[in-house]
C-alpha positions as CSV (number, residue, x, y, z in Angstrom):
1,X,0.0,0.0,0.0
2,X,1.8,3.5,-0.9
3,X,1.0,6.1,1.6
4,X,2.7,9.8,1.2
5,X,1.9,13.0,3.5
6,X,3.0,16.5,2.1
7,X,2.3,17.3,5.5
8,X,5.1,15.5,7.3
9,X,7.0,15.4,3.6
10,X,7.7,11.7,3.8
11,X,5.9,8.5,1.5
12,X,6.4,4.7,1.6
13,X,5.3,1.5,0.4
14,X,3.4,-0.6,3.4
15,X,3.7,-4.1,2.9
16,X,0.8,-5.0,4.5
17,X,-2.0,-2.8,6.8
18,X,-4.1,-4.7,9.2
19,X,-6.7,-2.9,10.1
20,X,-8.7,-4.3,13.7
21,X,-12.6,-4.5,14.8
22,X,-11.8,-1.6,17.2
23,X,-10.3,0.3,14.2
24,X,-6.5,0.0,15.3
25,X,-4.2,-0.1,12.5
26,X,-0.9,-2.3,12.4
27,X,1.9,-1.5,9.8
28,X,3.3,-4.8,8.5
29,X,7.0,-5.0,7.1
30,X,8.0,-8.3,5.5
31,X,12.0,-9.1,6.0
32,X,14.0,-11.8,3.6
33,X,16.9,-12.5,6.0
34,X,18.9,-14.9,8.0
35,X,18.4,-13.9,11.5
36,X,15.2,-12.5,13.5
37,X,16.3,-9.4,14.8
38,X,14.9,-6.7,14.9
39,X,17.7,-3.6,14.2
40,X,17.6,-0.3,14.5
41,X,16.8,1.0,11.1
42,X,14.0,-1.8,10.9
43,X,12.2,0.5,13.6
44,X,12.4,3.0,12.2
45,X,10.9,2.2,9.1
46,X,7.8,0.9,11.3
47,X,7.7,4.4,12.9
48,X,7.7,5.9,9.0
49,X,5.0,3.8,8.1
50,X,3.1,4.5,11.7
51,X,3.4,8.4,11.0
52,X,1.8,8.0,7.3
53,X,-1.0,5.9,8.2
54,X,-1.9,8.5,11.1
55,X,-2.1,11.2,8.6
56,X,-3.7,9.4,6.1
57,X,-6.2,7.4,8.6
58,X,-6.2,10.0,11.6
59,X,-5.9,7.0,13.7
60,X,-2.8,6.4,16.4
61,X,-0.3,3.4,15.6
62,X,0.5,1.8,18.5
63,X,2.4,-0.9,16.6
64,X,4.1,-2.6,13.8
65,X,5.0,-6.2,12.9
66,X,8.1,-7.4,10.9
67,X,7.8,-10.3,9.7
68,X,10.8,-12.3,9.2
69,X,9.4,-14.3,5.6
70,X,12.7,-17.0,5.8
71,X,12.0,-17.8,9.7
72,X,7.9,-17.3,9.0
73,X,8.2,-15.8,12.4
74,X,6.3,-12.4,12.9
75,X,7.4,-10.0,16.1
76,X,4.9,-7.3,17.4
77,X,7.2,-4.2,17.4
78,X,5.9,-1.4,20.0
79,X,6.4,1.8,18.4
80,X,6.7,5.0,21.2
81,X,5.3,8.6,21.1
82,X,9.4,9.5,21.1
83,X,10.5,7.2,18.6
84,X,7.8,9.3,16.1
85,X,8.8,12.9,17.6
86,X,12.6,11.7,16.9
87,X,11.7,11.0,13.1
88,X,9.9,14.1,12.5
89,X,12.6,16.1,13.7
90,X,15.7,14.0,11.5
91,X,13.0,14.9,8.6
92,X,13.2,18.4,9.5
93,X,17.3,18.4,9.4
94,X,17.4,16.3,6.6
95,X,15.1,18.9,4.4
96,X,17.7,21.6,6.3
97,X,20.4,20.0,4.6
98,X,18.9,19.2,1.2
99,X,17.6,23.3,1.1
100,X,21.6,24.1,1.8
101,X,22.9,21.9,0.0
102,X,25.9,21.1,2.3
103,X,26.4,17.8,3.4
104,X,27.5,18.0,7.8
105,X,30.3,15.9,8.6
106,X,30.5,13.3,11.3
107,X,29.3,14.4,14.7
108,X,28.3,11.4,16.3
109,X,30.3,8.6,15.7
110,X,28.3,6.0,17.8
111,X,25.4,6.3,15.4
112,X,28.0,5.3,12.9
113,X,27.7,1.3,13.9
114,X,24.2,1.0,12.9
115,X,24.0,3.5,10.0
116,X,23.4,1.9,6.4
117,X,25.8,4.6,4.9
118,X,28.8,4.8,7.2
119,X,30.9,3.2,4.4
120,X,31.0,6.7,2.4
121,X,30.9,9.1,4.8
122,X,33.0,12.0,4.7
């Protein structure tokens, strides 16, 4: 399912949305891999996904599932207030950057371990 916001500036493909008798919704987000773990960056794509259904529903996502496709195994994912506050402000520096056109260096190096990217940083 492709959900997009102008409001929050962010879109994504949803795997699967469950959608419960009491009118909860649960993002779903299907993983091909070898181990059952859920990292970092797989939370925060739940917490995407959480923020564009609440715009486009106007209903609060508690949370997500992965589901780990190899194992067959899904794992509920709670998804915190914070954790959504958190995104919405990286959004915000990441359109700061994109409207300057500089790219920061390294401040942080501990976010370095988990980060998709750290390979070609400057």
């Amino acid at each position: 399912l492709y959900l997009e916001s102008d409001r929050i500036g962010l879109a994504g493909q949803v795997d699967v949305l469950i959608r419960l008798n009491n009118g909860a919704y649960i993002p779903v987000d299907s993983k091909y891999t070898d181990e059952v773990e859920v990292h970092r960056h797989y939370r925060k794509q739940l917490v995407a996904y959480s923020l564009l259904v609440e715009n486009n529903f106007g209903a609060k996502v508690r949370q997500g599932i992965l589901y780990f496709s190899k194992q067959k195994q899904p794992v509920v994912v709670q998804l915190l207030e914070e954790e959504k506050s958190v995104l919405l402000k990286d959004l915000e520096v990441l359109r700061r950057i994109l409207l300057g056109e500089h790219v920061p260096r390294k401040v942080n190096e501990s976010k370095c371990e988990y980060c998709e990217v750290a390979r070609f940083c400057v």
